[in-house]
KOLVOVEX-285309 format. One record per residue (C-alpha): residue in three letters; x, y, z. Coordinates in steps of 0.25 Angstrom, whole numbers, padded with zeros to 4 digits, always signed. Each point is the difference from the previous one (the first is absolute). Layout:
<sites>
ALAXYZ
...
</sites>
This chain:
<sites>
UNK+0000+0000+0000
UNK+0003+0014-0003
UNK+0001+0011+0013
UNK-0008+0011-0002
UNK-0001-0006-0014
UNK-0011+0009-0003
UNK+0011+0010+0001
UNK+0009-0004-0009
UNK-0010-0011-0009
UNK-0009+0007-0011
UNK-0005-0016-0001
UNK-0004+0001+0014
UNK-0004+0016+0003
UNK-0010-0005-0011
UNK-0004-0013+0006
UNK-0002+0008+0014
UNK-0009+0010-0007
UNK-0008-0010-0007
UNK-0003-0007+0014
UNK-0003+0011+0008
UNK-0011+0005-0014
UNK-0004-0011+0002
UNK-0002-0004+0013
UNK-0007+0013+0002
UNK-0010-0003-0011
UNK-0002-0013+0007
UNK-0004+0008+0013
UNK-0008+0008-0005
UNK-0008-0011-0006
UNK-0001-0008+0012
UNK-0004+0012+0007
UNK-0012+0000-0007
UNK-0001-0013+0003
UNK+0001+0001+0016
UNK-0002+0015+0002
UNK+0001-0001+0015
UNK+0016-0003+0000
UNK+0003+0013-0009
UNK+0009-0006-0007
UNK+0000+0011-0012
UNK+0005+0010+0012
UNK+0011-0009+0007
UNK+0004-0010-0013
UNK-0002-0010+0010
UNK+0013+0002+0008
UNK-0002-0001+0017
UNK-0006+0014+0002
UNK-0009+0004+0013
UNK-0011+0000-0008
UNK+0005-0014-0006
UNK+0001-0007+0012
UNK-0013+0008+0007
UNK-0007-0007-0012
UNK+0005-0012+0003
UNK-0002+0001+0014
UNK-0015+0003-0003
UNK-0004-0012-0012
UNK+0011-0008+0001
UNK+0010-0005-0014
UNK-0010+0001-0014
UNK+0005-0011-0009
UNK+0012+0008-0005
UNK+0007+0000+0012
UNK+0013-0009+0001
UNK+0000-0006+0013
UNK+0015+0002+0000
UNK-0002+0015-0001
UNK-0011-0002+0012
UNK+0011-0010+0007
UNK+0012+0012+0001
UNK-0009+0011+0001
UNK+0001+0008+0013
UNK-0012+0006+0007
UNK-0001+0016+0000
UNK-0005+0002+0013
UNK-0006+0015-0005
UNK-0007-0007-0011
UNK-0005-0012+0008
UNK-0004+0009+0010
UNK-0008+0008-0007
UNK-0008-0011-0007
UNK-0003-0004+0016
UNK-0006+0011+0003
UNK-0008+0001-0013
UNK-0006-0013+0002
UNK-0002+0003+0015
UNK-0008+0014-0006
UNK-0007-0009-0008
UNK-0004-0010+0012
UNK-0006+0011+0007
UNK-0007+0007-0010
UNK-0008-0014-0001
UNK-0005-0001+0014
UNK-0004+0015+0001
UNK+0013+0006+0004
UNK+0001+0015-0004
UNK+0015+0003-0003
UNK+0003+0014+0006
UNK+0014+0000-0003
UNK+0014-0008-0005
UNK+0014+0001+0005
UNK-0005+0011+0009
UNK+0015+0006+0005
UNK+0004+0008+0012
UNK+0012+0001+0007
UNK-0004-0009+0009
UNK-0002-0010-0009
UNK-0009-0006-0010
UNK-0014-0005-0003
UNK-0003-0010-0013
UNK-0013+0002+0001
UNK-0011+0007+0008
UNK-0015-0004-0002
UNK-0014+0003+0008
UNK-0009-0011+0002
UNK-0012+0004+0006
UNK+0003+0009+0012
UNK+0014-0007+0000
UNK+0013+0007-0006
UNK+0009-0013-0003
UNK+0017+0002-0001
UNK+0005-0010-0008
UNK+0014-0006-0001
UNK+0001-0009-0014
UNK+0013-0010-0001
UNK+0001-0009-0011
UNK+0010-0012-0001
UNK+0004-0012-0011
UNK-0006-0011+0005
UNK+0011-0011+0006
UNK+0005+0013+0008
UNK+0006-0004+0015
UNK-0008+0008+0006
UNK-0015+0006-0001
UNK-0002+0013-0005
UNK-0006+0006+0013
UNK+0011-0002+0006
UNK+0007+0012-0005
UNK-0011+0009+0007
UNK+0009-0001+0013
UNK+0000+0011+0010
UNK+0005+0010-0005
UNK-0008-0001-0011
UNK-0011-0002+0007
UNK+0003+0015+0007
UNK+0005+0007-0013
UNK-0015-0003-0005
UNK-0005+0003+0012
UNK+0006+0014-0001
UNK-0003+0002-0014
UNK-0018-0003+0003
UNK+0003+0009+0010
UNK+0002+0011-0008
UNK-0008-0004-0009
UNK-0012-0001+0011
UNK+0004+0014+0005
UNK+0000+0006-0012
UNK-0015-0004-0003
UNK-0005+0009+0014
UNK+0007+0011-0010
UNK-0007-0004-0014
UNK-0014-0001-0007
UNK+0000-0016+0004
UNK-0011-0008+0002
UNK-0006-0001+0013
UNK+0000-0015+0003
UNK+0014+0000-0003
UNK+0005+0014+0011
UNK-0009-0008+0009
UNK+0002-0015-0003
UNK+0010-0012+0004
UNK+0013-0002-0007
UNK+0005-0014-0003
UNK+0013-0004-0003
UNK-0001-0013-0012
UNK+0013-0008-0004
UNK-0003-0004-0016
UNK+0010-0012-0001
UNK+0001-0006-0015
UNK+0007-0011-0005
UNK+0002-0001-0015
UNK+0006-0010-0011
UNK-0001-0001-0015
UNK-0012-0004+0001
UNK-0007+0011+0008
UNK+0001+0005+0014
UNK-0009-0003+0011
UNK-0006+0011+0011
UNK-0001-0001+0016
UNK-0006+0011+0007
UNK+0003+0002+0013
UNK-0008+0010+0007
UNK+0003+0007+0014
UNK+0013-0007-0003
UNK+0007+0011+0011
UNK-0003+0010+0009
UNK+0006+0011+0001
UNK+0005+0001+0017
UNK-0009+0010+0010
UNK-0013-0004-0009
UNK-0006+0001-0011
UNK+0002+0016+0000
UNK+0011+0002+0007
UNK+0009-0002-0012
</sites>
């Protein structure tokens, strides 16, 4: 083999540009095909939005498994699919989503929702299945108290605002949504009242 034979080869500088053409052209068609991986957008190479994709439907029928074998999760990518199926869970029971990734200093929030007179905090982890160890068990203390401080906030901040009654004058809940996932799908376990936050339920 030639190094950087596309360099100093006019045979292969041809032969790479005629595979990339058409490679791209093959994407672009299989996007069509399976529109939900975007594969006109990321020409099928391991992007967030690739492996989100993934995360969410699993391989198509163009998928190599050796490509799935050696392909490392992004935990943005996968993280974001988590919450996006946890949004969708929660929608379905009557769950009113009142914000995502709701940041403070403190700390941070994936989503907030009302449900009745209850304003619900909750913390989405989402992990491979086969992992050592369960998803909830990365809502540990301190994390627990980081989203403590961020509902705080959050619940402070609605004395202050146009916000609707049931929700200035409601419970709060603090919900762990734990997903495990695979190339075949993912599976959801709600965990409600999964902590408390120390002194009460108020006296975050």
């Amino acid at each position: 083999p030639l190094v950087k034979g596309d360099a100093t080869s006019y045979h292969v500088a041809a032969a790479s540009i005629l595979a990339k053409v058409t490679r791209d052209r093959l994407m672009a068609t299989y996007d069509a095909q399976y529109p939900a991986y975007g594969f006109a957008a990321h020409m099928g190479y391991g992007t967030a939005r690739h492996l989100a994709a993934l995360a969410e439907h699993g391989p198509c029928p163009i998928h190599r498994r050796t490509f799935l074998k050696n392909l490392k999760p992004d935990s943005a990518a996968i993280g974001k699919a988590g919450e996006d199926w946890a949004q969708r869970y929660l929608n379905a029971l009557g769950y009113r989503i009142l914000e995502t990734n709701f940041k403070t200093r403190q700390g941070e929030v994936d989503i907030i929702a009302g449900y009745g007179d209850v304003l619900v905090f909750c913390e989405v982890k989402a992990r491979k299945r086969g992992a050592t160890a369960h998803p909830r068990e990365a809502v540990n203390a301190a994390k627990q108290e980081k989203i403590a401080k961020a509902a705080l906030e959050y619940f402070s901040a609605l004395h202050n605002a146009d916000a609707p009654a049931q929700h200035r004058a409601g419970q709060l809940r603090f919900d762990v949504l734990e997903i495990i996932y695979d190339e075949n799908g993912h599976e959801l376990l709600h965990l409600k009242n999964a902590f408390a936050p120390q002194g009460g339920q108020y006296a975050l």
